[in-house]
N, C-alpha and C positions, 0 to 999 in steps of 0.2 A: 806573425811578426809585422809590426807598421812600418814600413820603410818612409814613410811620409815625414816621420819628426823629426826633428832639429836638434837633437839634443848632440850635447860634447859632451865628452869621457879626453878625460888625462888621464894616462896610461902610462907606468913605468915598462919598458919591454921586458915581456915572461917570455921564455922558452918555446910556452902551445902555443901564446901568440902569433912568434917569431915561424916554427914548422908549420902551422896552418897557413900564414903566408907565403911561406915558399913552396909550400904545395900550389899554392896558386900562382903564383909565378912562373914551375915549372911546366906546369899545364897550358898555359899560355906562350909561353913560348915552344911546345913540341906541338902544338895546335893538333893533337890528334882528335878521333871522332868523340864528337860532344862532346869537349874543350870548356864549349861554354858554361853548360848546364853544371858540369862538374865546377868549373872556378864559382859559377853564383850560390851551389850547395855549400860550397867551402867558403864563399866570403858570408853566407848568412848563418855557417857554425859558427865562425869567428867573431861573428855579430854577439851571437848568443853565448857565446863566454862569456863576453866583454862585458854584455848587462847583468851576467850571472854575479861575476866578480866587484861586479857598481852595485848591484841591491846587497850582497854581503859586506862591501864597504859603509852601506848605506847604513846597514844594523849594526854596525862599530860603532859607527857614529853615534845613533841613539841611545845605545849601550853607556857609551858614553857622558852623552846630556845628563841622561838620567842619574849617574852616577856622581857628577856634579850636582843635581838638583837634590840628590838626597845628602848632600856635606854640606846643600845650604839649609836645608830646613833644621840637619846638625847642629850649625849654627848658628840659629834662630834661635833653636831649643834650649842649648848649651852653652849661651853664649859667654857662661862665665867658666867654659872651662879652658886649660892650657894644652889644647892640643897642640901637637905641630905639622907644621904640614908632611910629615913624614904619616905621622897618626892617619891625617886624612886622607892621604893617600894609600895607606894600607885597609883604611873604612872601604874604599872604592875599588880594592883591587887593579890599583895601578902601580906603577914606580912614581915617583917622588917627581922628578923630573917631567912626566907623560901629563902626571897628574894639574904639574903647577900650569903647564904650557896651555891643555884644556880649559881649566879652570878659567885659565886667562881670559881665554879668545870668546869664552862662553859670558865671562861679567865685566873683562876689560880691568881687573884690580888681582891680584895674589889672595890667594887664600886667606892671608893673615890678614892683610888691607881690607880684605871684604868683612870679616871675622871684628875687626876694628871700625868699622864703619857702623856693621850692626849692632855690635856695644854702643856706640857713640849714641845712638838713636834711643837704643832702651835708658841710655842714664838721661837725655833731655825726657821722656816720659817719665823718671821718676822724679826727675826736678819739680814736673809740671805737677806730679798728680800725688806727689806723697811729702811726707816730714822729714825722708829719710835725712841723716845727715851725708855729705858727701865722701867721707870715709866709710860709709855704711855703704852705699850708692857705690863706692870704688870697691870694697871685697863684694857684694853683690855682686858685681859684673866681672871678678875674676882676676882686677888688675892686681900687681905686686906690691902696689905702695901708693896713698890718694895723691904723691906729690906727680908720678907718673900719667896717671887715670888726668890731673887737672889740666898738665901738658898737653896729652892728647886729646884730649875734650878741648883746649884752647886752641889745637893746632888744627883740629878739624872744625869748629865751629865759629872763630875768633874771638873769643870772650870768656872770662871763668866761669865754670860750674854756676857759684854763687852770681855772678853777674847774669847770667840766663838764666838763674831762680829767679833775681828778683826783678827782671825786665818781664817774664812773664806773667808773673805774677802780680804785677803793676799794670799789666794791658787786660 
């Protein structure tokens, strides 16, 4: 074990924690023979819990990412379907709740905001690159209705569908 680094652990207080420390506490104060030896055996167990329970934290976490990374390529893939974030969250084997909070901290938008952002992108590439009409362009991407799909295409990009047709298509 490196006793050399630096690193911090935030620690909620566990129980082993709590008794492994007052083994060494008690040991130190009844100073009997090799006192010492015994309290640095017992503070470098306690050490190795603690990174035990930081690398199993650490695999949460990944677990985690990952499971967010696969509900975005979800929707990338899918991007015109109506999940909800309930859906996503059962894709991921999370609760609903766990799920939105990760999701968050990991892209900084909700599930659905992110889900909406990446439609928004796939309908300026069909602006850009096809005939579609923009009611074709809005069930394409999943929306309910093109007067919706134009809203939030104007609300995310400031301009209509048709307006960022034909400003691109004029540059």
């Amino acid at each position: 074990m490196d006793l050399k680094t630096s690193r911090v652990y935030r620690l909620t207080p566990q129980q082993h924690y709590c008794s492994v420390f007052e083994e060494i506490i008690d040991e130190t104060l009844q100073k009997k023979a090799h006192y010492e030896a015994l309290c640095i055996s017992r503070l470098l167990y306690l050490m190795a819990l603690i990174q035990r329970d930081n690398a199993e934290s650490d695999d949460s976490v990944r677990r985690q990412l990952k499971n967010v990374e696969y509900a975005i390529q979800h929707m990338n893939k899918y991007c015109d379907s109506s999940l909800k974030l309930e859906d996503y969250a059962a894709m991921c084997r999370m609760s609903k709740y766990h799920f939105l909070r990760v999701f968050k901290q990991v892209t900084g938008a909700t599930p659905l905001e992110y889900r909406s952002r990446i439609r928004i992108e796939h309908a300026k590439e069909l602006l850009e690159n096809s005939y579609l009409t923009v009611s074709e362009i809005s069930e394409a991407l999943g929306y309910t209705s093109p007067a919706y799909f134009c809203d939030a295409f104007k609300k995310n990009i400031g301009c209509s569908p048709i307006e960022y047709r034909n400003g691109k298509r004029l540059n």
